[in-house]
Z-matrix of the N, CA and C atoms (Angstrom, degrees):
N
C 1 1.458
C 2 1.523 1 108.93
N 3 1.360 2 131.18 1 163.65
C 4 1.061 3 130.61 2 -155.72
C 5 1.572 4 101.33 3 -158.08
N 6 1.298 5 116.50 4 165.85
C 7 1.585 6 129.50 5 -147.88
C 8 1.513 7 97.65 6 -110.84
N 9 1.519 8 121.90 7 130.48
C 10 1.886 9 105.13 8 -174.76
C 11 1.520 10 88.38 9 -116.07
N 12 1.463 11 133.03 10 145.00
C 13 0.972 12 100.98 11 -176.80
C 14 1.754 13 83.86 12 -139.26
N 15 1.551 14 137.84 13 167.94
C 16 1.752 15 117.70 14 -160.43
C 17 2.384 16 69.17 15 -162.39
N 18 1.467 17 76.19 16 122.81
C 19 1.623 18 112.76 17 163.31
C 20 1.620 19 114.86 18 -73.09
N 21 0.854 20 123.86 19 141.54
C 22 1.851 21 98.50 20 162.17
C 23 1.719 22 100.13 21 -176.95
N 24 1.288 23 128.30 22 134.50
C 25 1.143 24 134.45 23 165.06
C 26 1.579 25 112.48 24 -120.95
N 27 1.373 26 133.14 25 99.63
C 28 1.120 27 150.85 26 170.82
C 29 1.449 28 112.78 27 -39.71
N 30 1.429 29 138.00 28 96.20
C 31 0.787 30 146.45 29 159.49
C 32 1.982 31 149.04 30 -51.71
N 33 1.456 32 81.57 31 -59.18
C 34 1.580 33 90.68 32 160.93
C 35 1.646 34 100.12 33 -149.15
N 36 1.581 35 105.46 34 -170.75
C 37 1.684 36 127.10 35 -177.04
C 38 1.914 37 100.84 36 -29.74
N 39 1.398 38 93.66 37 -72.24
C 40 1.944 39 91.36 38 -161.24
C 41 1.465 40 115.71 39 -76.51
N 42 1.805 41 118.72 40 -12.69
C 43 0.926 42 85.78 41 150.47
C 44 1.726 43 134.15 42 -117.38
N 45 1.110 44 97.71 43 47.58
C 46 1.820 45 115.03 44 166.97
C 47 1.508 46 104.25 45 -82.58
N 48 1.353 47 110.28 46 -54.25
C 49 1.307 48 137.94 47 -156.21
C 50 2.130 49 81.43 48 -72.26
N 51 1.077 50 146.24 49 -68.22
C 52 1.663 51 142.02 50 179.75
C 53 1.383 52 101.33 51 -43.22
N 54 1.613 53 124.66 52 -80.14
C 55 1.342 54 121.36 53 157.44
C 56 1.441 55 133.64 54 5.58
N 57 1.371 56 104.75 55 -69.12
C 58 1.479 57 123.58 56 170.84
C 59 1.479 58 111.56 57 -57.16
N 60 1.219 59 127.28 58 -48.97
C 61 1.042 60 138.95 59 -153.99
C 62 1.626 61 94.53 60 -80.78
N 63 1.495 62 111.56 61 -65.79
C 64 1.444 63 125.90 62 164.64
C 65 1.453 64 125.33 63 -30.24
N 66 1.405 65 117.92 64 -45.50
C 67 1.855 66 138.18 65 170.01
C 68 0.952 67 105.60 66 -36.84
N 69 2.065 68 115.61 67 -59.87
C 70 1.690 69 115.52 68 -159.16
C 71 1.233 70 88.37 69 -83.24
N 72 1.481 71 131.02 70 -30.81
C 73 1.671 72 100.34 71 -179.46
C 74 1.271 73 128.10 72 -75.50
N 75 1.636 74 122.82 73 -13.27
C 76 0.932 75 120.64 74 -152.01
C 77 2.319 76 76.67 75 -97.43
N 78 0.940 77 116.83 76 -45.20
C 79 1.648 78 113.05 77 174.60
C 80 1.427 79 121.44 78 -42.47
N 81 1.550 80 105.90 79 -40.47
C 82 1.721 81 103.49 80 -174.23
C 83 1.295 82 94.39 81 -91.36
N 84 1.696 83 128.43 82 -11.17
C 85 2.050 84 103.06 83 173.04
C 86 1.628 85 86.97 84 -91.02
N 87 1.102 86 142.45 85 5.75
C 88 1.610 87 119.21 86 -176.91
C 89 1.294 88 101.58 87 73.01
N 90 1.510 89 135.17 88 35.77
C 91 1.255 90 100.87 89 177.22
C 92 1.816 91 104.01 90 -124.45
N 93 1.428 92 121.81 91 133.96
C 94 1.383 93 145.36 92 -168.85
C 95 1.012 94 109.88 93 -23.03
N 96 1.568 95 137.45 94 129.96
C 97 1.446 96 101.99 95 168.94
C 98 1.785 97 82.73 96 -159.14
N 99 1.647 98 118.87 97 161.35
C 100 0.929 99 116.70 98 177.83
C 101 2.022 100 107.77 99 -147.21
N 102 1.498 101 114.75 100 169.98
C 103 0.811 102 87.04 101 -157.85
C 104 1.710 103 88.92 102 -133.66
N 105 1.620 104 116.62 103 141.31
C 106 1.217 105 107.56 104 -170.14
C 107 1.907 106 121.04 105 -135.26
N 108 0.977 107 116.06 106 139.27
C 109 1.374 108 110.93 107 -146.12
C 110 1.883 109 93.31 108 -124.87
N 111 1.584 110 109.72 109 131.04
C 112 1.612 111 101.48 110 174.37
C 113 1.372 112 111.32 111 -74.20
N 114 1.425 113 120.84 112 -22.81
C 115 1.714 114 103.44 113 170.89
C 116 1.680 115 112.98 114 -133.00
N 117 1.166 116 103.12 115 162.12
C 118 1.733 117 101.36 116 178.44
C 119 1.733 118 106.85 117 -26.71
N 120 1.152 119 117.59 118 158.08
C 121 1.495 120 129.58 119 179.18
C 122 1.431 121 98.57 120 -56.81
N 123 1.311 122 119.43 121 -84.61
C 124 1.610 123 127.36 122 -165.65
C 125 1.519 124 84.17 123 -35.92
N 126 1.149 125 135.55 124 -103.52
C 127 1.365 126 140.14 125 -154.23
C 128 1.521 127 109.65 126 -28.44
N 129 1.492 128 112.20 127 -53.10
C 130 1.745 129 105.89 128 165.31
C 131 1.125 130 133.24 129 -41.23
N 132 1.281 131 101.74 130 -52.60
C 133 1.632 132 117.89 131 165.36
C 134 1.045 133 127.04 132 -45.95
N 135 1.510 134 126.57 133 -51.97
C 136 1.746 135 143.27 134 177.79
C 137 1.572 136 90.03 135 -48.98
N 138 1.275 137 116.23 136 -68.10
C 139 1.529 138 123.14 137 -160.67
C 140 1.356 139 140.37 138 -87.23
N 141 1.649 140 99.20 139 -9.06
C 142 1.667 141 104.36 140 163.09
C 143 0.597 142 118.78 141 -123.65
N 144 2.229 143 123.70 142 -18.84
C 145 1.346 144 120.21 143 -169.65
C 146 1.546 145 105.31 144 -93.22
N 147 1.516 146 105.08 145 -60.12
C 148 1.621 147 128.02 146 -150.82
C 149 1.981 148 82.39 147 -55.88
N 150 1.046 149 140.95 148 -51.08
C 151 1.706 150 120.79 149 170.27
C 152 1.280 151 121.87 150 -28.34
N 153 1.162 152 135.92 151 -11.87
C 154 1.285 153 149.35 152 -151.55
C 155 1.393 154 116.67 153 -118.46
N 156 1.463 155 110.08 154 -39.30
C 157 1.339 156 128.57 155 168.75
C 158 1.301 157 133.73 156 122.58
N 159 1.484 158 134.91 157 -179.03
C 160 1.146 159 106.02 158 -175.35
C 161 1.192 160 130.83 159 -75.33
N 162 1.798 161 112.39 160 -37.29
C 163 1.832 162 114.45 161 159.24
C 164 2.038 163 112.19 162 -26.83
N 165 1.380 164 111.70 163 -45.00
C 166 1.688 165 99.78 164 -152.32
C 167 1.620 166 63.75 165 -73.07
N 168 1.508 167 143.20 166 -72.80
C 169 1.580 168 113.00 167 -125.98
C 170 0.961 169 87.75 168 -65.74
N 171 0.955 170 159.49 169 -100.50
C 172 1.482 171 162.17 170 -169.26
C 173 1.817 172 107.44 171 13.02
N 174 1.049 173 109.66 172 -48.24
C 175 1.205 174 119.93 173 -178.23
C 176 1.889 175 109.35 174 -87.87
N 177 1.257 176 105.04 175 -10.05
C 178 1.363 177 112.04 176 178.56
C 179 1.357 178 104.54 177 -95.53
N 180 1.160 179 124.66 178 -30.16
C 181 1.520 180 131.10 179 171.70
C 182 1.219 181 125.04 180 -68.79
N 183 1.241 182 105.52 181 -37.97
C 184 1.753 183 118.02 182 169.39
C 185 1.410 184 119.94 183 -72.54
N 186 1.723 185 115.42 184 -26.94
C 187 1.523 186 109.52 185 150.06
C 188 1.043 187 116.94 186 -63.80
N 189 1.582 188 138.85 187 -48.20
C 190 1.621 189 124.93 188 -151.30
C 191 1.542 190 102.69 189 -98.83
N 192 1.184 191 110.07 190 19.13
C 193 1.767 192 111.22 191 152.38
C 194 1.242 193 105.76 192 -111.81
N 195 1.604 194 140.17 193 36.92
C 196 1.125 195 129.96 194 164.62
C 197 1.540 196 99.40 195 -123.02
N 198 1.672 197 111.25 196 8.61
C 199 1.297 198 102.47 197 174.00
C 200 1.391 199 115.30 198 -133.71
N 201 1.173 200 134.33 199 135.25
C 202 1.511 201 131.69 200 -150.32
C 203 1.867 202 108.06 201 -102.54
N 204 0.987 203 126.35 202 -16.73
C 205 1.367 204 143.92 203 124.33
C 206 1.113 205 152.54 204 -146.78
N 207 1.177 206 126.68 205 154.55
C 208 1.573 207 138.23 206 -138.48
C 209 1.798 208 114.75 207 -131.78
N 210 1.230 209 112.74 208 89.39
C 211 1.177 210 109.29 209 -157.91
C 212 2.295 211 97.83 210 -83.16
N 213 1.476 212 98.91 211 140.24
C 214 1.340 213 115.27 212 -174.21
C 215 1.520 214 116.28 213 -97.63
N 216 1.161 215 125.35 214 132.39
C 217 1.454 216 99.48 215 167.54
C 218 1.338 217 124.42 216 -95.87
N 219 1.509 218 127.35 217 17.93
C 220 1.398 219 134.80 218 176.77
C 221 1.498 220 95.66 219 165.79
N 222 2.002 221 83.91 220 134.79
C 223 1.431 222 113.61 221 176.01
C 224 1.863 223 128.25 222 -53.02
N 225 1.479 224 100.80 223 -29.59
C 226 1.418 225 107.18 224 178.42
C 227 1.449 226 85.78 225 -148.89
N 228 2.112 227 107.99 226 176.03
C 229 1.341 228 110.11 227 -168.48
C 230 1.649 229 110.40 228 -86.43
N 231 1.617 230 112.90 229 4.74
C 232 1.129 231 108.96 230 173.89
C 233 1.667 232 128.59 231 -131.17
N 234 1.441 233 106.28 232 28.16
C 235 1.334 234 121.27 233 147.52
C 236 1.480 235 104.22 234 -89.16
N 237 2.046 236 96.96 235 142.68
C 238 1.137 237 94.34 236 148.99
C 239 1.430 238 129.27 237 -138.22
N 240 1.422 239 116.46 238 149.74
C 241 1.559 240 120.11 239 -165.51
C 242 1.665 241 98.11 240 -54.16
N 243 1.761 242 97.80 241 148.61
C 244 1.784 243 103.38 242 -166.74
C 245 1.369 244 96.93 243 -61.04
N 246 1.358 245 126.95 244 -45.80
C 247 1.636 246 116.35 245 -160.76
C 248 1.714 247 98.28 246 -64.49
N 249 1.016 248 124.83 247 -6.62
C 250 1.913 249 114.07 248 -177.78
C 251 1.769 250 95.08 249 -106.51
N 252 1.576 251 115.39 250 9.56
C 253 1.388 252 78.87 251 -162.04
C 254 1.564 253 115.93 252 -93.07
N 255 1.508 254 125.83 253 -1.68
C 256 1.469 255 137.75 254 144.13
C 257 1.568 256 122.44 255 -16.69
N 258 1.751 257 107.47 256 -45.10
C 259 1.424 258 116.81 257 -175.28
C 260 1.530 259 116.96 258 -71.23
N 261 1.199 260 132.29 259 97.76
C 262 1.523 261 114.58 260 177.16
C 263 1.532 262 127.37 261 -85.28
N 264 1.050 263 149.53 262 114.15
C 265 1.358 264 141.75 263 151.83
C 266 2.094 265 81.38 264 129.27
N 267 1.109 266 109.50 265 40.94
C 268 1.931 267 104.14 266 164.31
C 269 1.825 268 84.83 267 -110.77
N 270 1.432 269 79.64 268 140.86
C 271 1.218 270 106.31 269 157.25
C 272 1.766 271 132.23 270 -93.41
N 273 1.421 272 128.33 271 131.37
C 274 1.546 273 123.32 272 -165.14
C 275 1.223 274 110.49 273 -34.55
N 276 1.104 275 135.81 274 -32.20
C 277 1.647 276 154.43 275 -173.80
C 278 1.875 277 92.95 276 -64.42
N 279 1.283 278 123.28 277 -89.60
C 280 1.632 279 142.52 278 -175.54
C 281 2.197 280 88.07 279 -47.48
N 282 0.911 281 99.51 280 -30.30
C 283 1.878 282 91.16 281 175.54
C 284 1.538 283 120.00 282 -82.64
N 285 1.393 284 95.59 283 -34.67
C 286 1.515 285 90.63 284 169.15
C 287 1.612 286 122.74 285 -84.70
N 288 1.297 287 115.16 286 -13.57
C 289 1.305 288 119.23 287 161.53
C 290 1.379 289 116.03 288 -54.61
N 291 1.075 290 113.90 289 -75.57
C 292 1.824 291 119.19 290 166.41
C 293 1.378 292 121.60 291 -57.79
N 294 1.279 293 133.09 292 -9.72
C 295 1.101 294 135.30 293 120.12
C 296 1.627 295 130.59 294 -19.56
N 297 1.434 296 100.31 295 -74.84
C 298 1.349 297 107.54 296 176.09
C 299 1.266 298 124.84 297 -58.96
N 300 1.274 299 128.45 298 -48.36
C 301 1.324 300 145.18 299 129.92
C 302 0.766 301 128.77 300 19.57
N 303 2.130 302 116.12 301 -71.11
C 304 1.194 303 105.90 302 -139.91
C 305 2.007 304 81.09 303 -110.46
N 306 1.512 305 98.79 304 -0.27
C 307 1.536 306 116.26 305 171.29
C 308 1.732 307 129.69 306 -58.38
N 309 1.407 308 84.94 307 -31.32
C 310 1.814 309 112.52 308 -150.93
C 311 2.069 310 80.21 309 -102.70
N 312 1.097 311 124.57 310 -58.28
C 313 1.587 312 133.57 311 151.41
C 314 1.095 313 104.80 312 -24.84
N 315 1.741 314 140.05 313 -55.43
C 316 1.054 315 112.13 314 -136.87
C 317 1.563 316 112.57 315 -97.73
N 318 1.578 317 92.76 316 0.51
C 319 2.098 318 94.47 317 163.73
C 320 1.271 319 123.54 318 -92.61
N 321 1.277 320 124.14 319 22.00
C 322 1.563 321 137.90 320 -167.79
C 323 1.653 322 105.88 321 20.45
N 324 1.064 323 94.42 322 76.82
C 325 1.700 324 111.02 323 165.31
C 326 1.512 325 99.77 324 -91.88
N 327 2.001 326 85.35 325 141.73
C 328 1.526 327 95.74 326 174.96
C 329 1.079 328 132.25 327 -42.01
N 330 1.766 329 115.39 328 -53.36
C 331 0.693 330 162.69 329 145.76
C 332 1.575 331 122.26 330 -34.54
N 333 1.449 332 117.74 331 134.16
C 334 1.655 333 116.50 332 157.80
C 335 1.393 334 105.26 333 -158.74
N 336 1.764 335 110.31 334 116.72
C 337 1.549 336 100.69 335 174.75
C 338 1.767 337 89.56 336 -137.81
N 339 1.459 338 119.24 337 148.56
C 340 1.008 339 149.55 338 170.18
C 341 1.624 340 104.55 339 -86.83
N 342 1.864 341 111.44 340 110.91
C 343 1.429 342 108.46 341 174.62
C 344 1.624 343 85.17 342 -109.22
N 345 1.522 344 105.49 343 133.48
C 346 1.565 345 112.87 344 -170.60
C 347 2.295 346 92.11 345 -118.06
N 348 0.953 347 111.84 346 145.13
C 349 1.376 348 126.24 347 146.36
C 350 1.412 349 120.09 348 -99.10
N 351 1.223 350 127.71 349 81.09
C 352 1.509 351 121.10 350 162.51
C 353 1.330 352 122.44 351 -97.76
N 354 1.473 353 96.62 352 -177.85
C 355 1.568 354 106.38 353 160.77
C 356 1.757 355 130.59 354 -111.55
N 357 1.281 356 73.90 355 -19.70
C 358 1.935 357 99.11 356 146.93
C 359 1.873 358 90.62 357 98.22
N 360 1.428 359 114.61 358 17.01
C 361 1.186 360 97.44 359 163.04
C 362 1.915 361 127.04 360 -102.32
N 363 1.310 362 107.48 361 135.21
C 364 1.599 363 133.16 362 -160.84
C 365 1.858 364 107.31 363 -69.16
N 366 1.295 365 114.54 364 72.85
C 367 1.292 366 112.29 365 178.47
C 368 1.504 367 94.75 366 -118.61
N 369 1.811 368 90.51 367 107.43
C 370 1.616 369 107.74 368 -178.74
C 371 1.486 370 111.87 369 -90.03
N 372 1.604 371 104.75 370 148.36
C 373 1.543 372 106.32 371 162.81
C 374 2.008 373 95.77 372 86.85
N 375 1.034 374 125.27 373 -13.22
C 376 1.454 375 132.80 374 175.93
C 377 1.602 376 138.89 375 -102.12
N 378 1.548 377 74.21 376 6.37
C 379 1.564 378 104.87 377 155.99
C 380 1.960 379 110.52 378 65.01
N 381 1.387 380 106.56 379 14.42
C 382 1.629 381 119.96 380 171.58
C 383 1.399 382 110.65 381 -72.36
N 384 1.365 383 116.83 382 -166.34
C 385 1.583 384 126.87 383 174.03
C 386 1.425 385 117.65 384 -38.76
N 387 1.371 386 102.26 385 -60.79
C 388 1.335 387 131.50 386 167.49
C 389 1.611 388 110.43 387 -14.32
N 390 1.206 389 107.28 388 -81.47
C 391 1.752 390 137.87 389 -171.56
C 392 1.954 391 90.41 390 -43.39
N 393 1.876 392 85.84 391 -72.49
C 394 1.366 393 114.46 392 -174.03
C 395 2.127 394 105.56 393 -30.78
N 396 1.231 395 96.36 394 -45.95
C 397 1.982 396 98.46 395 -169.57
C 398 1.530 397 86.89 396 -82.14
N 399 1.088 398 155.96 397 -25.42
C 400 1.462 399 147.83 398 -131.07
C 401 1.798 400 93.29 399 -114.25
N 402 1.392 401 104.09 400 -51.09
C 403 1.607 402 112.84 401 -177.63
C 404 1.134 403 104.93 402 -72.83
N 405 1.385 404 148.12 403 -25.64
C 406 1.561 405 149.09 404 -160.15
C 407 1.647 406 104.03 405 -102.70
N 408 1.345 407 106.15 406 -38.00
C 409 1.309 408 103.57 407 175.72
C 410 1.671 409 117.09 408 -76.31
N 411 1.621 410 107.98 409 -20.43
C 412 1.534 411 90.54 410 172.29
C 413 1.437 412 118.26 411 -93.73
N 414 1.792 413 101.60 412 20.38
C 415 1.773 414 98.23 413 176.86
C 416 1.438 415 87.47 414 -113.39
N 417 1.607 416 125.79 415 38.88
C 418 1.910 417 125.04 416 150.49
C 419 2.093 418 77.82 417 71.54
N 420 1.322 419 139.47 418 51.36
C 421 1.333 420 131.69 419 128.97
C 422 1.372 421 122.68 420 -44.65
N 423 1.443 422 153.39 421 148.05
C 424 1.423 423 122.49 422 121.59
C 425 1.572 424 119.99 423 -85.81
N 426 1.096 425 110.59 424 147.33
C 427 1.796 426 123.59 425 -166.94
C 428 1.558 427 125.68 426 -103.70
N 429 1.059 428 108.36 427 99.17
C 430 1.481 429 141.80 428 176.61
C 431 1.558 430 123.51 429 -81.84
N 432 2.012 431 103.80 430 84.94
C 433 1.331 432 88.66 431 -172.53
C 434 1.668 433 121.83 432 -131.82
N 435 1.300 434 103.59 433 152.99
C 436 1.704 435 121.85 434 -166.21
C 437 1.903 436 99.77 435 -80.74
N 438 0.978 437 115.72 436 78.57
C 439 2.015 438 105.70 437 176.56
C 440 1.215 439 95.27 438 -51.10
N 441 1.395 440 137.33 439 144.83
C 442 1.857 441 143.71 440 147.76
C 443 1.477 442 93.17 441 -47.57
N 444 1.502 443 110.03 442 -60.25
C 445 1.572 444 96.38 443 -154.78
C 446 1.598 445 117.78 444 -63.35
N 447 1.217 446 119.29 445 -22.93
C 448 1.683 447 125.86 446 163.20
C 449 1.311 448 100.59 447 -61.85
N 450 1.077 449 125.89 448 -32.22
C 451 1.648 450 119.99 449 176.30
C 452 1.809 451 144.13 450 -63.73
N 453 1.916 452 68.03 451 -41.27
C 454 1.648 453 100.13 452 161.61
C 455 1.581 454 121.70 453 -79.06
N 456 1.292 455 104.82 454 -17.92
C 457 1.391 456 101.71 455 -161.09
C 458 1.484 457 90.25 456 -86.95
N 459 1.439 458 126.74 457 -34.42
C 460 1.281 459 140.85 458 -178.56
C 461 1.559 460 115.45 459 -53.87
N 462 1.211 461 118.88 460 -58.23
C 463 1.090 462 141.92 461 -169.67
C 464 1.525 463 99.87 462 -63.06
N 465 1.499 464 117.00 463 -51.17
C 466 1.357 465 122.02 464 -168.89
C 467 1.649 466 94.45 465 -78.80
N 468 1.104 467 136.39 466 -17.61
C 469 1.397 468 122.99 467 169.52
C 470 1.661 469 113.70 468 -87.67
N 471 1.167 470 128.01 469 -4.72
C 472 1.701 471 117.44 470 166.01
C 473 1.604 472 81.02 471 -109.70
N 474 0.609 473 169.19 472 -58.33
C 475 1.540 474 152.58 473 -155.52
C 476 1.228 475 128.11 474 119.07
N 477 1.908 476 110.47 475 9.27
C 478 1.454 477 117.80 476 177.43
C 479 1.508 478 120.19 477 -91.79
């Protein structure tokens, strides 16, 4: 038997809302999972969720009480942890990517695949999905990805 273990920092509304959905499944198979955030919660929240509205925090809140700790990789968006501090001109966003990374790396799993939710738009150097599939794939990831708009199109065909 073998150890599954799933990275994930929730970004905006839909994908809190997969996450969530993903949590209880990943709880009733027993399988490991942890959850990791580039800045304290409140501060995450202000800046990726609360844009979204009050349903996502709401729904962002109800994840981070299903986890009893939450490891950060920096206190505000403009400290940076000593091992990143070589990199000049990354933004907290492009740090927590390689962050995750070098996180998801650091249990030498056989295995490494990147499950991404995008929308499939290419905003390089800004540390989004984008960055996130581009940096993982040159540490030999394979890439596993959710389009929104297949999502939407889905959704709008059962009627939810």
């Amino acid at each position: 038997m073998y150890s599954r273990s799933l990275y994930k920092a929730p970004t905006n509304g839909r994908m809190l809302a997969l996450l969530t959905r993903l949590t209880l499944r990943y709880v009733s198979a027993k399988i490991e999972h942890y959850l990791y955030l580039p800045l304290p919660s409140d501060m995450f929240r202000n800046s990726s969720v609360s844009p979204a509205g009050r349903f996502w925090e709401d729904c962002f809140d109800e994840l981070m009480k299903r986890f009893s700790a939450i490891p950060t990789l920096s206190p505000s968006p403009d400290s940076v942890p000593q091992w990143l501090s070589v990199r000049k001109g990354y933004t907290s966003w492009q740090r927590a990517n390689l962050w995750l990374i070098h996180e998801a790396l650091s249990i030498n799993a056989k295995y490494f695949t990147l499950l991404s939710l995008w929308d499939g738009v290419k905003t390089e150097g800004l540390g989004g999905t984008y960055h996130m599939r581009a940096v993982a794939q040159e540490y030999g990831a394979a890439l596993v990805t959710i389009y929104t708009s297949d999502l939407l199109k889905a959704g709008s065909a059962t009627g939810s």
